[in-house]
N, C-alpha and C positions, 0 to 999 in steps of 0.2 A: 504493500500500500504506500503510495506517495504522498508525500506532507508539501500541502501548497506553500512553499518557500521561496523566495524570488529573491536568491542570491547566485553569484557564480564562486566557488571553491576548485583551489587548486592542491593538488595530492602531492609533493616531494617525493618521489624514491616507489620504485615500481617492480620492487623483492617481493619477497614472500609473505610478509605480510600486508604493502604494499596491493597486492592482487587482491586481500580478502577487503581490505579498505574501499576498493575502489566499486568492488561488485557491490556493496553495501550502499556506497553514494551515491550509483547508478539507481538502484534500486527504492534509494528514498527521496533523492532529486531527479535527474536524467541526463543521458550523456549530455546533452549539448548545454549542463550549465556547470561541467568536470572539465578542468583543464589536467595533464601530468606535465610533472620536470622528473627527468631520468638524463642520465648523463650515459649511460652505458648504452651502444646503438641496436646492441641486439635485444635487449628488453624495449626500448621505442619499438624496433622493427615488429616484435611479434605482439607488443599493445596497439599497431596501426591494424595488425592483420584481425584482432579480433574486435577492437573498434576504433572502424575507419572513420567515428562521425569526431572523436573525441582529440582535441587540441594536444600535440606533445612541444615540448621546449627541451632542449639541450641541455640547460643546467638548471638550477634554483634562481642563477642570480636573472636568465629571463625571464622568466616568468614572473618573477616580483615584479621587473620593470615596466610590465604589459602594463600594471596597474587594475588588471580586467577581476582579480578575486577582493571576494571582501573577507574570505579566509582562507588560510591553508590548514591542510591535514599532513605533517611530516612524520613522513615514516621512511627514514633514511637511516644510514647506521648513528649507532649511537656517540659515536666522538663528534659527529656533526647538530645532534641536536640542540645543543646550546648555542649557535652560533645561527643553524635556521633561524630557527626562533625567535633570538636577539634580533636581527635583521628583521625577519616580518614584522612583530609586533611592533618596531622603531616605525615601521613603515605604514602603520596603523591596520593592521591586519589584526583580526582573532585566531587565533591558534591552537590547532589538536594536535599533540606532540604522542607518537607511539612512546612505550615504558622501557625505559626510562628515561625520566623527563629530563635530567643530565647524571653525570657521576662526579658533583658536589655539589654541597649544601649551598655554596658562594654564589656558584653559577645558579644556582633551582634559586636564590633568595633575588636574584637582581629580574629572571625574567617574572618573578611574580609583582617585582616591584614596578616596570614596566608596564605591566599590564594593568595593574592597579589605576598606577598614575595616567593613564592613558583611555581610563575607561574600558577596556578588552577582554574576551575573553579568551582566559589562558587552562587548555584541558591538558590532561591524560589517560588516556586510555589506559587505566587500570580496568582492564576488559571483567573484572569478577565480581566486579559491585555493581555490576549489570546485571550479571547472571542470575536467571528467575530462580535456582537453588539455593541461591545464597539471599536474594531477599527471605526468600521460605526462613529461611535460618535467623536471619534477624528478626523476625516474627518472634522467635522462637526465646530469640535472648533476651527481647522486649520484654515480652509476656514471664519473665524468668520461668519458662517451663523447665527447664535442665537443672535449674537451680543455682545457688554459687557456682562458677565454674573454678574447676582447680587445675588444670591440665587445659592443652591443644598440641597436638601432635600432628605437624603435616608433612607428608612424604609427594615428592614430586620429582621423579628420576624419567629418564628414557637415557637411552643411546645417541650421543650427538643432538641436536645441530648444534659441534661449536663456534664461540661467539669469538672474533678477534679482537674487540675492544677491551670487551668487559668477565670477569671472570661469573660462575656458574650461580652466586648471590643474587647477580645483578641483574642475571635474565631470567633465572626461577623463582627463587626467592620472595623476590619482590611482588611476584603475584601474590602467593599464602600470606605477606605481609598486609598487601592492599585487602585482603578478605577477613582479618583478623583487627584490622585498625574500626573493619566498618562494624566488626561484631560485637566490638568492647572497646565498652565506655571508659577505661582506665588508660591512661600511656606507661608504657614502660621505662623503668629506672635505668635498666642498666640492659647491656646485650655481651655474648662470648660467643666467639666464635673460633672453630676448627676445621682444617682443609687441607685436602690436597692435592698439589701441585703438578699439572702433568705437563712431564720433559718438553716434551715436544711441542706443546703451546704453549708452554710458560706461565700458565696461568689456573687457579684452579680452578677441577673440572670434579672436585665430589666436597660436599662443603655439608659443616652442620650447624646452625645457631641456635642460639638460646636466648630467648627474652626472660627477665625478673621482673614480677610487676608489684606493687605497695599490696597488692591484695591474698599476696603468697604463692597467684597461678603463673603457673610454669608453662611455657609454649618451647618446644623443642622444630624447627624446621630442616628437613633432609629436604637437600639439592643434588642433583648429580645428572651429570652428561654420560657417565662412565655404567651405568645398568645393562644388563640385556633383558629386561623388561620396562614397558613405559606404566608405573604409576602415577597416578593424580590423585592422594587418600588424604582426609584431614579427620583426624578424630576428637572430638571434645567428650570430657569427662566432665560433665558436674553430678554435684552433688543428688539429686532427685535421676536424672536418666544421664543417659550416654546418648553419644549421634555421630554417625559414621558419612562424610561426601565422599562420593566414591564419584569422579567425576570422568571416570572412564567406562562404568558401567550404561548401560545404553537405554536404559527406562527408568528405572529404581533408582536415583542416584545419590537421594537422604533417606538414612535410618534410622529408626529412632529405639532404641532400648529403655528399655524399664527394669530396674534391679532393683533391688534391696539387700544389706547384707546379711550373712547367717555365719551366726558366731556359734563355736560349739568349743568344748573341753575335753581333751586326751586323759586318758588315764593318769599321766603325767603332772596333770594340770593346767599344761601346755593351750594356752590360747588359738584358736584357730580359725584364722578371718576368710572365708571365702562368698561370692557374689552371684546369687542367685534372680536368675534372670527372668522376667515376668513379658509380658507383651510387646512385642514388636509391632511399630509403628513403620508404615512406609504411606506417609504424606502424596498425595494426588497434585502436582505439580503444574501450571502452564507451564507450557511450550515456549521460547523465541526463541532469537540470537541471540546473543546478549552483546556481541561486536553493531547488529543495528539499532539497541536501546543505548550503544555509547554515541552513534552517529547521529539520531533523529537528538538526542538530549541537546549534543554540541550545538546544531542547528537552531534549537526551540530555543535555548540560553542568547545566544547570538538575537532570535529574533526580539524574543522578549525582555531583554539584560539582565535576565537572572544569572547568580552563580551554579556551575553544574556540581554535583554531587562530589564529583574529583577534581578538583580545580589543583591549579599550581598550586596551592598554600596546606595541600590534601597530599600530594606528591613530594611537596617539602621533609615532612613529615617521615615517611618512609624514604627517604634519600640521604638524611640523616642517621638513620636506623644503618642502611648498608653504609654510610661513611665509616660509622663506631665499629660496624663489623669486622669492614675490612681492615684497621687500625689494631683490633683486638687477633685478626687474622696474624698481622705483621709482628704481634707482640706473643705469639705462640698461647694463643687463647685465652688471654689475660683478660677476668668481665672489665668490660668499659663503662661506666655511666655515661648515662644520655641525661642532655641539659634538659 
């Protein structure tokens, strides 16, 4: 479905995720108000072949100078996204930066300051706070059905794709990070983190962090490039039930457990705690994208000046989080505190 919008948007960088951005634009504006900038000729050559109606430019810096978008969608690598960015937004453009939105706090604090001062809006596609699973789940923490939570354990491994810029933090990571900021209303103190570093890209590709929060819950996040299987799992522990996003699973993707515990005494006297499980919950779910509820949101903010859900000062945030990380990386997992 198309949203009556009467702007023209230009897409930076026409990769891989590049291509899912662009189908998305298509699909909620239409080619003829998409422009792309791609610097690489064989990615223009096979976006003219599939559409031939749609404007291509040779780098970023033509197509700013057209003057013809009143925003851009950058999804170029991530050493350049601070630097798109800066330019467009100087140039009075609004801006959807793919994640992450730089790799420092300094750089993330000036373009939000820009856009501030300028009236603009400045997104990022933390693609998970879109995700109809995961509103389910803030439902959930809302209503505190789960109870205290004490625990969040998320696992997010596959094989490859890796990243040249940024280490295995910075490209995983930061998702479970973006779905855990929207779930809980507390910030965390401090973060540690452990990794390791492979030879041959220099950079690490199996990573594990730890958040501390004032509230005593523990979040444990596993990254990794390096798996021979792809999971996507996040498990939360509170106190009343448990809940399992399995966001690999293909129908059923929130579970919801019901326990209670059952104490009992050995002969010994010996105490003994285990968790007896009561009714499974598996919640009825809408359907979307959640890559076109971050497209149609950017657009409607834009048209209306509201701030979207994930703005640069939302992005901040968790960018901060991987700075301490990676710092706590470099100090051989030494907890860092967060200001």
């Amino acid at each position: 479905m198309r949203h009556s919008i009467n702007m023209h948007v230009c897409l930076a960088g026409y990769g891989y995720w590049g291509k899912n951005l662009l189908r998305n634009l298509i699909e909620t504006l239409s080619a003829d108000r998409i422009s792309v900038a791609e610097i690489m000729p064989e990615k223009r050559a096979q976006l003219k072949r599939q559409y031939p109606n749609i404007t291509c430019y040779d780098s970023f810096e033509d197509a700013l100078a057209q003057n013809h978008s009143a925003a851009f969608v950058i999804a170029t690598e991530t050493r350049y996204h601070y630097d798109h960015a800066r330019k467009a937004l100087l140039a009075g453009k609004h801006v959807l930066v793919e994640k992450p939105l730089t790799t420092s706090v300094a750089q993330a604090k000036e373009l939000c300051r820009i856009a501030k001062e300028r009236g603009l809006i400045l997104m990022v596609d933390h693609i998970f706070r879109y995700h109809p699973v995961v509103w389910k789940m803030k439902e959930y923490f809302r209503e505190d059905y789960l109870g205290p939570i004490h625990y969040m354990d998320a696992t997010r491994v596959n094989l490859g794709i890796y990243q040249e810029d940024v280490n295995v933090l910075w490209d995983l990571a930061c998702h479970d990070l973006s779905i855990i900021q929207f779930l809980v209303n507390e910030k965390p103190t401090s973060v540690r983190a452990i990794g390791r570093i492979n030879p041959e890209h220099g950079s690490e590709d199996v990573a594990y962090l730890f958040l501390y929060y004032p509230s005593g819950m523990l979040v444990q996040i596993n990254s990794s490039w390096a798996s021979p299987v792809k999971i996507r799992k996040m498990i939360v522990g509170g106190e009343k039930r448990m809940m399992i996003y399995d966001d690999i699973e293909p129908t059923n993707k929130l579970t919801i457990y019901e326990y209670e515990p059952n104490i009992q005494r050995d002969e010994n006297k010996t105490k003994l705690t285990d968790y007896r499980l009561g009714n499974i919950i598996i919640p009825k779910i809408e359907q979307g994208e959640a890559l076109r509820n971050v497209i149609v949101e950017f657009l409607e903010c834009i048209q209306c000046a509201k701030q979207p859900a994930s703005d640069g000062y939302n992005a901040l945030e968790i960018i901060n989080i991987l700075e301490k990380a990676q710092q706590s990386l470099s100090l051989d997992g030494a907890i860092v505190p967060l200001p």
